[in-house]
Every structure is written in structure tokens, then in C-alpha cells.
PQR file of N, CA, C, O and H, with PARSE charges and radii, in Angstrom:
ATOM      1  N   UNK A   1    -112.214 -12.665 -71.763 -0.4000 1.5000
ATOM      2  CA  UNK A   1    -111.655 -13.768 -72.519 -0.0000 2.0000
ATOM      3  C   UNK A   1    -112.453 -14.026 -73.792  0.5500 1.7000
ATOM      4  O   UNK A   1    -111.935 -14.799 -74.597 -0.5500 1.4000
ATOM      5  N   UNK A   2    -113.643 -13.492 -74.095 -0.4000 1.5000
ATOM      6  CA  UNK A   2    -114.514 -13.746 -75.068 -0.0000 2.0000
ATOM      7  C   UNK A   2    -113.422 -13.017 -76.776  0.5500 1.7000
ATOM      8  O   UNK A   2    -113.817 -13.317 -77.902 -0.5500 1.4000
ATOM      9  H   UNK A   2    -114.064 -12.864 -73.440  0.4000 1.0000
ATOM     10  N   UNK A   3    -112.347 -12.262 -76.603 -0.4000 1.5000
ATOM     11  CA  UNK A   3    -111.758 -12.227 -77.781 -0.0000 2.0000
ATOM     12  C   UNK A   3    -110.440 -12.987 -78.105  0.5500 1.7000
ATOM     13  O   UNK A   3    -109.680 -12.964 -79.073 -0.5500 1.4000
ATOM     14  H   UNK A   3    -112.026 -12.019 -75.688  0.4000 1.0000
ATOM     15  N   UNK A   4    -110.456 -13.659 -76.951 -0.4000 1.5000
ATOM     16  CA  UNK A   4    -109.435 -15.112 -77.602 -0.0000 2.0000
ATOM     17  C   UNK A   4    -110.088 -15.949 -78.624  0.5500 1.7000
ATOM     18  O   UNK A   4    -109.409 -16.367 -79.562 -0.5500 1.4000
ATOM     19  H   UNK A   4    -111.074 -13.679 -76.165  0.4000 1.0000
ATOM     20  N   UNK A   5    -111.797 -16.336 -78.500 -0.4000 1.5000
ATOM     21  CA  UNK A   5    -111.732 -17.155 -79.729 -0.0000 2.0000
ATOM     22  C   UNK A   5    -111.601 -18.306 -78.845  0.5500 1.7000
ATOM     23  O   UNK A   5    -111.781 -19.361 -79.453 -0.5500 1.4000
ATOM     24  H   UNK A   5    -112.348 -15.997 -77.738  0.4000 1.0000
ATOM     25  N   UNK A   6    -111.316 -18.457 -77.468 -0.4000 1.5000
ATOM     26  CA  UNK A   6    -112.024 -19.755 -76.409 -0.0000 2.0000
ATOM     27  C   UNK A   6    -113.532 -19.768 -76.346  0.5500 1.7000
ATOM     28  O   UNK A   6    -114.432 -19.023 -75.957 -0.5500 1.4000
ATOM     29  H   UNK A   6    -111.170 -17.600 -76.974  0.4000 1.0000
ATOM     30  N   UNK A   7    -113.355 -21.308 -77.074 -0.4000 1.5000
ATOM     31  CA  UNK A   7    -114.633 -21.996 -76.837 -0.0000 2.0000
ATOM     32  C   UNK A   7    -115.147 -22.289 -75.130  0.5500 1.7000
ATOM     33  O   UNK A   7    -114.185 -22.430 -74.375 -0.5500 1.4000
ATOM     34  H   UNK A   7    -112.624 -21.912 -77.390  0.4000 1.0000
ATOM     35  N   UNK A   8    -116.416 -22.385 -74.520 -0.4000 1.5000
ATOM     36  CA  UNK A   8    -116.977 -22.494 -73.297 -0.0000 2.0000
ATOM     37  C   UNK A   8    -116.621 -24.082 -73.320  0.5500 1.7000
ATOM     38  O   UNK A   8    -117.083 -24.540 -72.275 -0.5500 1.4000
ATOM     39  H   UNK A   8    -117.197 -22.271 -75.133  0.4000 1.0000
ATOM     40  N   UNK A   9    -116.284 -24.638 -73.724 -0.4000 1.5000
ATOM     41  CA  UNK A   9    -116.130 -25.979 -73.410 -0.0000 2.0000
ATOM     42  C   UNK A   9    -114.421 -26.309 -72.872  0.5500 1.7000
ATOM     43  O   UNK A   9    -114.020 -27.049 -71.973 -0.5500 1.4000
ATOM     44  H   UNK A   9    -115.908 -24.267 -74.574  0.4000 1.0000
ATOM     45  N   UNK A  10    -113.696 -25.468 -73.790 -0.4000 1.5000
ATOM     46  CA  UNK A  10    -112.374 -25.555 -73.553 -0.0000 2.0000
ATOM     47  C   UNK A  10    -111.767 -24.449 -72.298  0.5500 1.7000
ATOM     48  O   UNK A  10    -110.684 -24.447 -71.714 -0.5500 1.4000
ATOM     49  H   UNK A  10    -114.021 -24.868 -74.520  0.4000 1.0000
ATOM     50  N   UNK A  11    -112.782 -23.677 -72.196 -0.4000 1.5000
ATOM     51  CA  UNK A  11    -112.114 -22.632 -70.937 -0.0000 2.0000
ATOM     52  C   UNK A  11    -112.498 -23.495 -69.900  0.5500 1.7000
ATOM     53  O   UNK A  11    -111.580 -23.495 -69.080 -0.5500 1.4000
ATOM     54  H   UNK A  11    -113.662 -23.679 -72.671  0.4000 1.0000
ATOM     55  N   UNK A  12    -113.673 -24.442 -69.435 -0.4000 1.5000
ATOM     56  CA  UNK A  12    -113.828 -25.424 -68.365 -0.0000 2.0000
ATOM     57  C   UNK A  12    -112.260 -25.842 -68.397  0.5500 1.7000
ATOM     58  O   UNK A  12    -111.470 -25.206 -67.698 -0.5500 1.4000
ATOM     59  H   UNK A  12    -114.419 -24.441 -70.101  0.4000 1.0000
ATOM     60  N   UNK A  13    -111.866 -26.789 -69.116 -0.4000 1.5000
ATOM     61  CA  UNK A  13    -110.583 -27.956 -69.345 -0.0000 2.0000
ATOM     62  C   UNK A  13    -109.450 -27.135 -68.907  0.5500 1.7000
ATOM     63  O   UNK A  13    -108.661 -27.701 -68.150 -0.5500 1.4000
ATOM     64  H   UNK A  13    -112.507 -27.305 -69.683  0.4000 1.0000
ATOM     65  N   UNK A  14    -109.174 -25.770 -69.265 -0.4000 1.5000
ATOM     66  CA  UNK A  14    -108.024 -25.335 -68.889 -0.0000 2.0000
ATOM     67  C   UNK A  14    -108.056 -25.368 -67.723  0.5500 1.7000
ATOM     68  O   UNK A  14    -108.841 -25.487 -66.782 -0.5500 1.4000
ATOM     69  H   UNK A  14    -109.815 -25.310 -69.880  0.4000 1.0000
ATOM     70  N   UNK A  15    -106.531 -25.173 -68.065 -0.4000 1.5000
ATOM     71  CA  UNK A  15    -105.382 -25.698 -66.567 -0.0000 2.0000
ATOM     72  C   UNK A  15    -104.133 -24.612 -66.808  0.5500 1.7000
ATOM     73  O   UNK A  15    -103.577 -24.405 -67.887 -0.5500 1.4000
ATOM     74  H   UNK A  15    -105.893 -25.076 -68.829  0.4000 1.0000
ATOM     75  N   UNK A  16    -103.785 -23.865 -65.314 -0.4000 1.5000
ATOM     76  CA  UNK A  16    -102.881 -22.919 -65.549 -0.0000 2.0000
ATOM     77  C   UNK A  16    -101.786 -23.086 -66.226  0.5500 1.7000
ATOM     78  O   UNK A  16    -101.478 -22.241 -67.066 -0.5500 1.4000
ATOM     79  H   UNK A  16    -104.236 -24.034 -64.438  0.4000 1.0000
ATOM     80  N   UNK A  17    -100.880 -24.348 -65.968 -0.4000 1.5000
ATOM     81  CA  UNK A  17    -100.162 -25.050 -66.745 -0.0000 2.0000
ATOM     82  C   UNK A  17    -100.171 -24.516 -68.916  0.5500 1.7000
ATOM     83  O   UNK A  17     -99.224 -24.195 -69.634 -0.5500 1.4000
ATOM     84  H   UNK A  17    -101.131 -25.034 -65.285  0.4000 1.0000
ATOM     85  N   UNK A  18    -101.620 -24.657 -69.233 -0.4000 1.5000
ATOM     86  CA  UNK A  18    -101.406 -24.411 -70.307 -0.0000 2.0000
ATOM     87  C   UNK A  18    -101.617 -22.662 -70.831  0.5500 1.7000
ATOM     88  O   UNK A  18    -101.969 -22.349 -71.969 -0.5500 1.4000
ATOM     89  H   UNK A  18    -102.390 -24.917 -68.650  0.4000 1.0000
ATOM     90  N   UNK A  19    -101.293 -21.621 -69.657 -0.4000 1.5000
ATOM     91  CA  UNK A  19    -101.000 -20.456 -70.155 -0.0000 2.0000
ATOM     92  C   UNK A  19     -99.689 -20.510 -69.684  0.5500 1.7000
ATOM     93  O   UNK A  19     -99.130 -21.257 -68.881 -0.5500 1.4000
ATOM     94  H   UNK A  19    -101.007 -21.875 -68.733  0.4000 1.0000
ATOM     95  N   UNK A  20     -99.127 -19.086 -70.684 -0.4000 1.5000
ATOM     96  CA  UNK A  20     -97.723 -18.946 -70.738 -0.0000 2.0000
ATOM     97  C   UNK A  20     -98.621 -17.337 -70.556  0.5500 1.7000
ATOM     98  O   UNK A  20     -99.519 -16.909 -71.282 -0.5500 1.4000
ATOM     99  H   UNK A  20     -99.581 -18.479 -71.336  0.4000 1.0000
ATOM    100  N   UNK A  21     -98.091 -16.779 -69.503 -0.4000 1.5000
ATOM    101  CA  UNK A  21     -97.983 -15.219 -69.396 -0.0000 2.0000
ATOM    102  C   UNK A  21     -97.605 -14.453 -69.714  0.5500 1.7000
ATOM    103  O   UNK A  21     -98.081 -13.335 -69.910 -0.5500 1.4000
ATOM    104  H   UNK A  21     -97.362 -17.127 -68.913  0.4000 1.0000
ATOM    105  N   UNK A  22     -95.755 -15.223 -69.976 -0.4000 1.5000
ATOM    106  CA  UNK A  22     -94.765 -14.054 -70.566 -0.0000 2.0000
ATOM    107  C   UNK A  22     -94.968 -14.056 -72.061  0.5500 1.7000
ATOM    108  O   UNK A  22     -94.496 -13.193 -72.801 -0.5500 1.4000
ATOM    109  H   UNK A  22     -95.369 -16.131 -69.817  0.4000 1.0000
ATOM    110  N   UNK A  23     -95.682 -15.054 -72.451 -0.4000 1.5000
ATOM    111  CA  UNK A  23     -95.507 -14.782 -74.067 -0.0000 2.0000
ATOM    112  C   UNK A  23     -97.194 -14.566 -74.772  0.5500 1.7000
ATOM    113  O   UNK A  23     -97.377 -14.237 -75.944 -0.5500 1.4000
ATOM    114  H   UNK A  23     -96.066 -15.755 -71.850  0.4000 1.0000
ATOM    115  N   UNK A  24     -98.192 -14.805 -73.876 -0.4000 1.5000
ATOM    116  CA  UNK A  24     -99.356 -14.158 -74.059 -0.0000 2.0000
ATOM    117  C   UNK A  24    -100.146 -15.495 -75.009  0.5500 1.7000
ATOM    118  O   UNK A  24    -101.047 -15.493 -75.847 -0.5500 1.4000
ATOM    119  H   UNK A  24     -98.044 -15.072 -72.924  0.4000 1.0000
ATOM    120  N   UNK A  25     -99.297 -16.576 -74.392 -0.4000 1.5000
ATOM    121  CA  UNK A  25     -99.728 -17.793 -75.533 -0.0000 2.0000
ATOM    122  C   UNK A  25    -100.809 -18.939 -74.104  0.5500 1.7000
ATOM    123  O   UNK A  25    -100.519 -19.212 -72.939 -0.5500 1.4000
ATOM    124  H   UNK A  25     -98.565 -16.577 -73.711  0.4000 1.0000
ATOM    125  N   UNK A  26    -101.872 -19.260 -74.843 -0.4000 1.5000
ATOM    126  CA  UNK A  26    -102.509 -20.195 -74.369 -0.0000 2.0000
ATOM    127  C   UNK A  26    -102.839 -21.484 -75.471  0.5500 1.7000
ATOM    128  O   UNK A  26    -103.160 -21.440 -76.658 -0.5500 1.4000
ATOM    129  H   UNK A  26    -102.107 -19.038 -75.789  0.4000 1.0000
ATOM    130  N   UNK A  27    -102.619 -22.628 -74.563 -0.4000 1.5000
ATOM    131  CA  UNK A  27    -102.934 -23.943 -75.360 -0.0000 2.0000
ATOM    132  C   UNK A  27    -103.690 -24.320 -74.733  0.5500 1.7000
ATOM    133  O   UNK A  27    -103.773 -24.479 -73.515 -0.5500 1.4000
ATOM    134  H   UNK A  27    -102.358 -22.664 -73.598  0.4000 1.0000
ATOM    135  N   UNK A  28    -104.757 -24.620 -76.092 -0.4000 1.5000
ATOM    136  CA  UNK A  28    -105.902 -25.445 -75.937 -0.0000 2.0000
ATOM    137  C   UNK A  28    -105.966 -26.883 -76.280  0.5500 1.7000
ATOM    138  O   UNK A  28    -106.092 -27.274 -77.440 -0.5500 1.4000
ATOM    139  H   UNK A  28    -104.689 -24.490 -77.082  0.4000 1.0000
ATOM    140  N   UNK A  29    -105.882 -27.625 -75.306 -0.4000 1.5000
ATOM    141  CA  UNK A  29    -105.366 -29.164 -75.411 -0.0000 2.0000
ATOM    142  C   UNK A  29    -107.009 -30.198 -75.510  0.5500 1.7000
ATOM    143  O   UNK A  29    -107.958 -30.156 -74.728 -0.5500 1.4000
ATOM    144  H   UNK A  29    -105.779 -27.307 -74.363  0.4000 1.0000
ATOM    145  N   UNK A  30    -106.821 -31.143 -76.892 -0.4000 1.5000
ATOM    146  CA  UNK A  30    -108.091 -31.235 -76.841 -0.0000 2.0000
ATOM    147  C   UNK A  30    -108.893 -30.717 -77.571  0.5500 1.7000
ATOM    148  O   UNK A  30    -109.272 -31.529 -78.414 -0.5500 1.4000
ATOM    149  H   UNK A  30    -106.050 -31.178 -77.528  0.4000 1.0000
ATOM    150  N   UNK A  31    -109.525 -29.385 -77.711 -0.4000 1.5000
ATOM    151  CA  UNK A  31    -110.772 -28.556 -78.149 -0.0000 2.0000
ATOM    152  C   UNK A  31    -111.635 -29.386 -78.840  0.5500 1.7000
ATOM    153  O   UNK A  31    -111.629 -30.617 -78.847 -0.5500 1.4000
ATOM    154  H   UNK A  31    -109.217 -28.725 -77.026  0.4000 1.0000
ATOM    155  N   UNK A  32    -112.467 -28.540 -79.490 -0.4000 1.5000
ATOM    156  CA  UNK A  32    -113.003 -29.147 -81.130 -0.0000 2.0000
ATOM    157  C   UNK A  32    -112.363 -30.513 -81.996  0.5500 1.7000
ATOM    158  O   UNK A  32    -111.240 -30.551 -82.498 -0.5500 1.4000
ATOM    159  H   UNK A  32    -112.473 -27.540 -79.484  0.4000 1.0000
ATOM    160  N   UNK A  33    -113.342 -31.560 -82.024 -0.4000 1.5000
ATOM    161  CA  UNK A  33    -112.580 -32.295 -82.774 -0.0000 2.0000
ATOM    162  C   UNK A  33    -111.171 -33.035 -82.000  0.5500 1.7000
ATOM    163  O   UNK A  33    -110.509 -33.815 -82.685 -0.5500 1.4000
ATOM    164  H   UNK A  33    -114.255 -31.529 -81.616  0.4000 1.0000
ATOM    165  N   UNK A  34    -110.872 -32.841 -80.983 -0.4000 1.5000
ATOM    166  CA  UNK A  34    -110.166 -33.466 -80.173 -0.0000 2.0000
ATOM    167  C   UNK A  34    -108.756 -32.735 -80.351  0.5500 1.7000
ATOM    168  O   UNK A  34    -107.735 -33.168 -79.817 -0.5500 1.4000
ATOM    169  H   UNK A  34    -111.409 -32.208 -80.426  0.4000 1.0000
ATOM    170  N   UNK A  35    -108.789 -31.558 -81.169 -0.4000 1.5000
ATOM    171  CA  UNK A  35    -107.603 -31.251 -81.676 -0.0000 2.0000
ATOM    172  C   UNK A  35    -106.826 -30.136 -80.736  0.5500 1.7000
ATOM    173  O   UNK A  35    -107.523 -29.408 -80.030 -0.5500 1.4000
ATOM    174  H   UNK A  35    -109.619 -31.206 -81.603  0.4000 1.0000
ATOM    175  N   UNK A  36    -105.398 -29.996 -80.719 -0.4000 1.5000
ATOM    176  CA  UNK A  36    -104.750 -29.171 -79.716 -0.0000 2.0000
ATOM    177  C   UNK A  36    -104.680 -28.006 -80.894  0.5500 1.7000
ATOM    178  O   UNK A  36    -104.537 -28.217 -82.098 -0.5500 1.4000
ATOM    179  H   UNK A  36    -104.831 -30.588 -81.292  0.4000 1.0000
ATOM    180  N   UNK A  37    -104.802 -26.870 -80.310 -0.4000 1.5000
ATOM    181  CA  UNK A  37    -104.359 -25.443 -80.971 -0.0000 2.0000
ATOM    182  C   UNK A  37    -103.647 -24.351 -79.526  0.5500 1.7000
ATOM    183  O   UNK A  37    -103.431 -24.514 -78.325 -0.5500 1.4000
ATOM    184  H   UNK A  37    -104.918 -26.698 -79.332  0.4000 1.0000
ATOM    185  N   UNK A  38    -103.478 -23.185 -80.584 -0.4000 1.5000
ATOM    186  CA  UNK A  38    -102.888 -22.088 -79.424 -0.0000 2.0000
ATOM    187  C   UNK A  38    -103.250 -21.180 -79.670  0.5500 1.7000
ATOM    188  O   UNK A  38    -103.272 -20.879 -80.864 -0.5500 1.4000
ATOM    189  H   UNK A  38    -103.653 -23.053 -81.560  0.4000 1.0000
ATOM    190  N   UNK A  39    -103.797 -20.126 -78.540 -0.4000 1.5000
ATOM    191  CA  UNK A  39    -104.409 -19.212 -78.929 -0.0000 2.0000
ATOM    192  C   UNK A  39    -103.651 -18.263 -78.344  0.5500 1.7000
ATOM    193  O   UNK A  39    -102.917 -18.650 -77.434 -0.5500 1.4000
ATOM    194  H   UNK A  39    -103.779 -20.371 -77.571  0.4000 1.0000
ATOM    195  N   UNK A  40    -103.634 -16.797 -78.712 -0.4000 1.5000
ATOM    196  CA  UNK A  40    -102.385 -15.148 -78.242 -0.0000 2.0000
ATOM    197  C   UNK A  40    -103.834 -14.641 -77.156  0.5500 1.7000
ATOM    198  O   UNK A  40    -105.043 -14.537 -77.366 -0.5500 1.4000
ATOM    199  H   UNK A  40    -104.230 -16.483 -79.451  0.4000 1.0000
ATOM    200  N   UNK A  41    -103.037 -14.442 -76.078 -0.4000 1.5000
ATOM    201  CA  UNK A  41    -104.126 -13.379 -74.879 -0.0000 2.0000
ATOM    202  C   UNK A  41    -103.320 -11.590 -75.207  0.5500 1.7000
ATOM    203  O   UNK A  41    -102.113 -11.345 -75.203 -0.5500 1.4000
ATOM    204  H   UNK A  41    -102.055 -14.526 -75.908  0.4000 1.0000
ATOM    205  N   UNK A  42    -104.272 -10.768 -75.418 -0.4000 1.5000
ATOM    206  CA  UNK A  42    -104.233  -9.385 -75.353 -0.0000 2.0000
ATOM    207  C   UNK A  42    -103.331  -8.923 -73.811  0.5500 1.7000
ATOM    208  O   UNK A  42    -103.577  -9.419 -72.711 -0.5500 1.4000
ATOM    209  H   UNK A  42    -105.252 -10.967 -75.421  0.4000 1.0000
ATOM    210  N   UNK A  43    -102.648  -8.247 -73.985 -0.4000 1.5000
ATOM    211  CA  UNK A  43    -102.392  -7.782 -72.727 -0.0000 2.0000
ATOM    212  C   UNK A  43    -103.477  -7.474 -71.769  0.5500 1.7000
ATOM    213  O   UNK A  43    -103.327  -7.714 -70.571 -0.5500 1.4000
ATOM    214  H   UNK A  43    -102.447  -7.844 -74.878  0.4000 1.0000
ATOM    215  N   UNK A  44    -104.624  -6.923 -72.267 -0.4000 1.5000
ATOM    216  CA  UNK A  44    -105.770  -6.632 -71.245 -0.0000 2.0000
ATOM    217  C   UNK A  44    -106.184  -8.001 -70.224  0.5500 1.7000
ATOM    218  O   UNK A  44    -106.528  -7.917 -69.045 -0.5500 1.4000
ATOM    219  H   UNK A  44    -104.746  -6.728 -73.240  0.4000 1.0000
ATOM    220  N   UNK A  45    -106.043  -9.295 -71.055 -0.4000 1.5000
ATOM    221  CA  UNK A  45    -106.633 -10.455 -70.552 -0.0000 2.0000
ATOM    222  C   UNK A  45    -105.182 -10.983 -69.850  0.5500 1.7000
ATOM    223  O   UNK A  45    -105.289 -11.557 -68.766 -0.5500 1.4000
ATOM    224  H   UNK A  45    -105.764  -9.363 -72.013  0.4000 1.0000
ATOM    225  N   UNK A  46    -104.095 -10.843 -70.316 -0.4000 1.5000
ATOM    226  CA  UNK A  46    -102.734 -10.885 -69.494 -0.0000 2.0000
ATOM    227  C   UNK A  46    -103.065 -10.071 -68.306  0.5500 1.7000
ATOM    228  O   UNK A  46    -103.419 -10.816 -67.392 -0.5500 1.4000
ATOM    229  H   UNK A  46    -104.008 -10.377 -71.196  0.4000 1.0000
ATOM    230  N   UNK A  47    -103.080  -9.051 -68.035 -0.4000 1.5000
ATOM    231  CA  UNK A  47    -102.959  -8.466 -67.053 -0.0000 2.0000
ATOM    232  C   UNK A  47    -104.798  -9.054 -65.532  0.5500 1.7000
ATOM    233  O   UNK A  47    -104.932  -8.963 -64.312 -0.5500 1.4000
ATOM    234  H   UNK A  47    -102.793  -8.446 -68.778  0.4000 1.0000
ATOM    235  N   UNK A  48    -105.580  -9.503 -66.525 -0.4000 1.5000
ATOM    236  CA  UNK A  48    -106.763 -10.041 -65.744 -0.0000 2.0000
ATOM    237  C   UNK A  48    -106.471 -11.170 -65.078  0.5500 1.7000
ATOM    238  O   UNK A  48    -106.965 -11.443 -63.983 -0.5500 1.4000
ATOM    239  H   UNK A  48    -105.471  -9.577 -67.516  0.4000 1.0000
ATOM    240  N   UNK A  49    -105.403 -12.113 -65.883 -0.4000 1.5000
ATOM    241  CA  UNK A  49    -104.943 -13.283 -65.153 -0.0000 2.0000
ATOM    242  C   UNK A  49    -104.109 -12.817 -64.336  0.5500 1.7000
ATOM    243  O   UNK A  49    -104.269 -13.293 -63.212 -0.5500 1.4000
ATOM    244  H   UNK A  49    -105.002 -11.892 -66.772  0.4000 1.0000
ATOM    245  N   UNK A  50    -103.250 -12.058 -64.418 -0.4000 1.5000
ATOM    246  CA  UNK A  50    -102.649 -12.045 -63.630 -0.0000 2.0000
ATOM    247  C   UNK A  50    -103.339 -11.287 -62.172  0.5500 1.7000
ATOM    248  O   UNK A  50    -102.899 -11.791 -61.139 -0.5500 1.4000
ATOM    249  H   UNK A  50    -103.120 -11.671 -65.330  0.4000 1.0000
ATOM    250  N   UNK A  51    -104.160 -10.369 -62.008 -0.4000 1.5000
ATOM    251  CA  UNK A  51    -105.368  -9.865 -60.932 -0.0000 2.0000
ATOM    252  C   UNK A  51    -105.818 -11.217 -60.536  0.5500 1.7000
ATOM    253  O   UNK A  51    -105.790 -11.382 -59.317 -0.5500 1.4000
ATOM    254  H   UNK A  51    -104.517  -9.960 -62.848  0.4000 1.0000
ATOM    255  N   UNK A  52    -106.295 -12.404 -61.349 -0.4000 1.5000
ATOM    256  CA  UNK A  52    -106.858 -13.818 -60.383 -0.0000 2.0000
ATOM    257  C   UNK A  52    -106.111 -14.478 -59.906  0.5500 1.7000
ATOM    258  O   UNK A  52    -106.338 -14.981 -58.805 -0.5500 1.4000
ATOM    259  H   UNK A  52    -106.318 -12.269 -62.340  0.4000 1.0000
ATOM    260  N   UNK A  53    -104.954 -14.697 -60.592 -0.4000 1.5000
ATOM    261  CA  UNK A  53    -103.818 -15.874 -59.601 -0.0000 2.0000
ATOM    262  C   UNK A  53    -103.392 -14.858 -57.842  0.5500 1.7000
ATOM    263  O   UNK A  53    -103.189 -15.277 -56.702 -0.5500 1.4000
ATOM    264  H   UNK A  53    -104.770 -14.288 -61.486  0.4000 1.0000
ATOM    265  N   UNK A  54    -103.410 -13.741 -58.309 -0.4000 1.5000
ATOM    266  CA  UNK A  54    -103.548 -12.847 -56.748 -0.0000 2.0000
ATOM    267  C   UNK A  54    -104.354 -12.954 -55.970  0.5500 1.7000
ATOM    268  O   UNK A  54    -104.158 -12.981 -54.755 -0.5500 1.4000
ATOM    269  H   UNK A  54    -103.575 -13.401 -59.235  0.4000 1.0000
ATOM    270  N   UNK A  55    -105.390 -13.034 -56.517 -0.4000 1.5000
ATOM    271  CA  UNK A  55    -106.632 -13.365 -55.505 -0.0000 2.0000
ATOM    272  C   UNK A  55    -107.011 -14.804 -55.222  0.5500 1.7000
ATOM    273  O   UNK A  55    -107.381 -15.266 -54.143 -0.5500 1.4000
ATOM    274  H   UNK A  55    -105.549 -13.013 -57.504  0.4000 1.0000
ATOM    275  N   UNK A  56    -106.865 -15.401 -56.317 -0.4000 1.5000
ATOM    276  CA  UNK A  56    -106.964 -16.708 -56.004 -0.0000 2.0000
ATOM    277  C   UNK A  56    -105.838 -17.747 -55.195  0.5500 1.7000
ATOM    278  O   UNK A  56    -106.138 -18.847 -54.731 -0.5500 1.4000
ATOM    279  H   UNK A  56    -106.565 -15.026 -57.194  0.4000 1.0000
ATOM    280  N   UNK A  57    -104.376 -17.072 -55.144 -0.4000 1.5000
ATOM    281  CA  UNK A  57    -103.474 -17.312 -54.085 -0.0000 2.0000
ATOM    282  C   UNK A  57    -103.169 -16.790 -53.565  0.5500 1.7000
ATOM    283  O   UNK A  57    -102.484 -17.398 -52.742 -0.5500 1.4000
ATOM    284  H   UNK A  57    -104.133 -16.179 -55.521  0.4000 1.0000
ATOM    285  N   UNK A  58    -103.196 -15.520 -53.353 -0.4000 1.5000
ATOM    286  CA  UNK A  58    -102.419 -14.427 -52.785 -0.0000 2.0000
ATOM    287  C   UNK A  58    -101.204 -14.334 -53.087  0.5500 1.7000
ATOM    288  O   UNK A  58    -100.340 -13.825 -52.373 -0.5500 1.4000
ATOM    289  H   UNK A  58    -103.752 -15.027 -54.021  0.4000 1.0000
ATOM    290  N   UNK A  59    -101.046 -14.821 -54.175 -0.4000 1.5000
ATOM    291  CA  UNK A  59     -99.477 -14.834 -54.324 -0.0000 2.0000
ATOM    292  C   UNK A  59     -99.192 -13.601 -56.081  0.5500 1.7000
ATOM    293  O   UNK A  59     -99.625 -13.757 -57.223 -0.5500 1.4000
ATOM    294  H   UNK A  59    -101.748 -15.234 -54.754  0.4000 1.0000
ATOM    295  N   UNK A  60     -98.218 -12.393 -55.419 -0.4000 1.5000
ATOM    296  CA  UNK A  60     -98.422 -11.569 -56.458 -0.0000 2.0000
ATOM    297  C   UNK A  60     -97.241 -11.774 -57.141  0.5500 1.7000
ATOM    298  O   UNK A  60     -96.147 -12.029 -56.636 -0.5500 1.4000
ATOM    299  H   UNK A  60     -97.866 -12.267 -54.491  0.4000 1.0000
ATOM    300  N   UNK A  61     -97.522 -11.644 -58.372 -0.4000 1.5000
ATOM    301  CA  UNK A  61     -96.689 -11.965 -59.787 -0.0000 2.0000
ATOM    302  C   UNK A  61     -95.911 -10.972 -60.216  0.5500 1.7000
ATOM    303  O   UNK A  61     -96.200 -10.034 -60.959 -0.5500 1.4000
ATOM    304  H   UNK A  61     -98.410 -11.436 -58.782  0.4000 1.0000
ATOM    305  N   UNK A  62     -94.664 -11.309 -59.573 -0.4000 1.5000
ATOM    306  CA  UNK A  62     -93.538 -10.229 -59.984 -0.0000 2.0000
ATOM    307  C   UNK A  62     -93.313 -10.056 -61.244  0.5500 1.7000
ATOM    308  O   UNK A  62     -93.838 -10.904 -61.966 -0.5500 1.4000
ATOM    309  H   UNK A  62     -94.429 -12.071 -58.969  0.4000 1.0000
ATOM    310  N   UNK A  63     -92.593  -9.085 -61.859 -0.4000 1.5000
ATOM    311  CA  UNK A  63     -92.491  -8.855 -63.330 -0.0000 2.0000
ATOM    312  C   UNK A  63     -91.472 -10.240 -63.704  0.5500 1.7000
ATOM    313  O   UNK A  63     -91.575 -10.839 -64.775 -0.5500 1.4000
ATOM    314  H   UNK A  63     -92.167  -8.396 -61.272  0.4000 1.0000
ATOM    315  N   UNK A  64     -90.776 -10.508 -62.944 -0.4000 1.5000
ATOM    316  CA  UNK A  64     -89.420 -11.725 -63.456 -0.0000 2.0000
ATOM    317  C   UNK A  64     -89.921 -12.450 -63.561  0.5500 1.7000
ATOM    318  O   UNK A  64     -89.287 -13.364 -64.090 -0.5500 1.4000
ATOM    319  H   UNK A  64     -90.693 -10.021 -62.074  0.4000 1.0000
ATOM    320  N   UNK A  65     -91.602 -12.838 -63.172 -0.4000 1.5000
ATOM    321  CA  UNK A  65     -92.004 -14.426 -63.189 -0.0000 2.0000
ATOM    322  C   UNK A  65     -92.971 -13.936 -64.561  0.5500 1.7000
ATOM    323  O   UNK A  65     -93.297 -14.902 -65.252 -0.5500 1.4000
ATOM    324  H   UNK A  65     -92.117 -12.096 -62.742  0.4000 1.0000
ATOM    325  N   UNK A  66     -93.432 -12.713 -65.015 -0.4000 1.5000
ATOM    326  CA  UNK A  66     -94.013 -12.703 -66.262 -0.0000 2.0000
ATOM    327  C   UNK A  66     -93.011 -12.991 -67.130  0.5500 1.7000
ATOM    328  O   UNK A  66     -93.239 -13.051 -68.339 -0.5500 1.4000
ATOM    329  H   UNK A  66     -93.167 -11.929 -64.453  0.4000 1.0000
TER
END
């Protein structure tokens, strides 16, 4: 995640809610300055989230739900 350009303060705050998988978009609600922005995830870091929500629920992420 270090080439999104997420700050260590704002990767604490996130909440799955503010990634979008299918479109590779994350919002940062808050950040710097209190201000909301959005940041693009690489497919490499798409495909890493998607390896933790598996492990972290066991629940695997069909292509229809990307």
C-alpha cells in the first residue's frame, strides 16, 4: 500500500466501506487537514485486498462482487 500515497494515519481510520474494488478507488475521509480525497489502488494492491478479506472472513470474492 506504500504506492497509494496513504498516509499512516489515514490507513488506521480506514474502513472497508471506503474501498471500492471494482473500480480500484479508495476514499480517504478526513486525512490531512481534515480534508476528504480519493486515492486509485494498482491492481497488485486490488488483488492483496482481496487475499485479506479471505482470510480475514473466509469469505472468497467472486469476480461479480469485484
Amino acid at each position: 500500500m506504500l504506492d497509494t500515497g496513504l498516509r499512516s494515519s489515514e490507513a488506521v481510520n480506514l474502513k472497508w466501506e471506503h474501498v471500492n474494488l471494482m473500480s480500484g478507488k479508495l476514499m480517504v475521509k478526513e486525512g490531512k487537514g481534515a480534508k476528504d480525497r480519493n486515492l486509485w489502488l494498482d491492481a497488485d494492491n486490488i488483488d492483496l485486498l482481496c487475499v485479506s478479506v479471505k482470510i480475514l472472513t473466509g469469505f472468497h470474492l467472486s469476480d461479480s462482487l469485484l
